[in-house]
N, C-alpha and C positions, 0 to 999 in steps of 0.2 A: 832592177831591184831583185835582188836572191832572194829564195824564199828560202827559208831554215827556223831550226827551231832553237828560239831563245834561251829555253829552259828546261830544266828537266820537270820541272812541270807540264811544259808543253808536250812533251814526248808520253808522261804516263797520260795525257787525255787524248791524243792520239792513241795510242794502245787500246785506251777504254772502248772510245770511239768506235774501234777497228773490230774488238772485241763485239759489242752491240751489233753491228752491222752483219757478225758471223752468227748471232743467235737469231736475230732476226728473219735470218735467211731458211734456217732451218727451220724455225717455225712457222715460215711460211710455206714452204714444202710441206710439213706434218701436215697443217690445217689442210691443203691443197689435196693431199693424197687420202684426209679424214673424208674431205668432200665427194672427192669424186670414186673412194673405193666401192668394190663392186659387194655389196653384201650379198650372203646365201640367201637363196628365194625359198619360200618354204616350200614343202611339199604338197601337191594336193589331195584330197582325195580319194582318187585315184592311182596315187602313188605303188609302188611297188608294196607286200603286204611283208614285208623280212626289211623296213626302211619307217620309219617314226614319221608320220604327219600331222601335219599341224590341221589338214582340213579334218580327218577324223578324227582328231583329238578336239577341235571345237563342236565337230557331231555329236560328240558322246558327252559334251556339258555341254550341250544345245537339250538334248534327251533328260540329260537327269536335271537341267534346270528347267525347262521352260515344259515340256512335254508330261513328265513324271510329275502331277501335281501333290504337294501334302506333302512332305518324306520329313513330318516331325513327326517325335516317338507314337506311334497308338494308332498313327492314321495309314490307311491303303497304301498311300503312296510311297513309303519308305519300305515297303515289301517288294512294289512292283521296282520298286530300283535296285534295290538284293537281286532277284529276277533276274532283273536286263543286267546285270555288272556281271553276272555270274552265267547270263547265256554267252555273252561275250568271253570272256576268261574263257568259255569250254572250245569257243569257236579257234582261239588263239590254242589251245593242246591240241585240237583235230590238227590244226596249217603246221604242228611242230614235228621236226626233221626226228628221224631216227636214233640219232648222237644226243636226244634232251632231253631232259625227263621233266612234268609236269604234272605236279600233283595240286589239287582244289578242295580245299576244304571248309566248310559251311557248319559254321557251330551258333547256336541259339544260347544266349547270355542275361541275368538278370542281375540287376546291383544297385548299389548308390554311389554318391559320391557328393564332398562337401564343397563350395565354394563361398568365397567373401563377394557378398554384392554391396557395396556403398555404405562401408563400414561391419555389414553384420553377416552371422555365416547362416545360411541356409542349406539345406540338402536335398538332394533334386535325387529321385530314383528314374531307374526306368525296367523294363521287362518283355522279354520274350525279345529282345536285339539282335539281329541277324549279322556275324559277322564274319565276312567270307579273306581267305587265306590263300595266295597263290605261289607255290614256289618253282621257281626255274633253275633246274642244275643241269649240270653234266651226266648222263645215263653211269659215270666210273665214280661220280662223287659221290664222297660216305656222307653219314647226319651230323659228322662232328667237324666236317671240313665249315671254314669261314663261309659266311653268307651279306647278304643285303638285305635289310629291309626298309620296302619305300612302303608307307601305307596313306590313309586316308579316311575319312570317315562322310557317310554322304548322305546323312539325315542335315536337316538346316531349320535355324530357327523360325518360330511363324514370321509370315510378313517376307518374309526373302527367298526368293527362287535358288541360293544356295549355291549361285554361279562361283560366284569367289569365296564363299565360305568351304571351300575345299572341295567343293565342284569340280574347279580345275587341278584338284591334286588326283582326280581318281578317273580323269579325260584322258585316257592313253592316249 
């Protein structure tokens, strides 16, 4: 008995068929090579001090959450972490190469500012806010050339250690 195909129907489900069997394959390779690739290990530590880590970048929202107690507006501890952000920052201009320029700046700020809580708007002041400024250029760059700015803020409301309330946005 020959095997053939009847109809052209039989041929476009073949095709399909044939089609399916090619997507399949690949996506079992994708899944295959999702599984078993080799992700970047973070750094530790340790690590070289001109190289980003992730051990001291958890040290330093380890510090400002857990260590640094208080850092809502009015109390000690929102000083001692202006402080510690800003011995650090100076520690990062001493380690910097010749070719960078590093300027730090620490300005003391008072204000208000209004927000909607649960329908109705209140306004929240606050005073005497310590708020520190790092910039990193090139030793040839003017004040008008393009910049970046990543910032952060590392007061946190009561009740929260302030880890992920932007803890981890000011954990170099």
């Amino acid at each position: 008995m020959a095997v053939g195909f009847g109809s052209s129907e039989d041929v476009s489900g073949f095709k399909f068929l044939f089609l399916m069997t090619i997507v399949y394959g690949l996506m079992s390779m994708l899944t295959y090579s999702v599984i078993h690739m080799n992700f970047i290990n973070p750094l530790h530590i340790d690590a070289p001090r001109d190289r980003f880590s992730e051990g001291r970048a958890i040290q330093h929202v380890r510090m400002l959450s857990q260590e640094i107690d208080g850092r809502q507006e009015g109390r000690p501890g929102l000083k001692k972490a202006a402080d510690y952000i800003k011995t650090e920052l100076e520690l990062i201009k001493d380690r910097a190469t010749s070719n960078v320029r590093i300027e730090i700046e620490e300005s003391t700020v008072s204000g208000s500012f209004n927000m909607n809580f649960l329908g109705h708007y209140i306004a929240l002041g606050y005073r005497n806010h310590t708020n520190i400024i790092m910039r990193i250029s090139s030793i040839d760059s003017k004040d008008t050339d393009p910049s970046v700015l990543v910032n952060g803020h590392f007061d946190s409301p009561l009740g929260s250690p302030g880890a992920g309330d932007c803890g981890s946005c000011v954990g170099w």
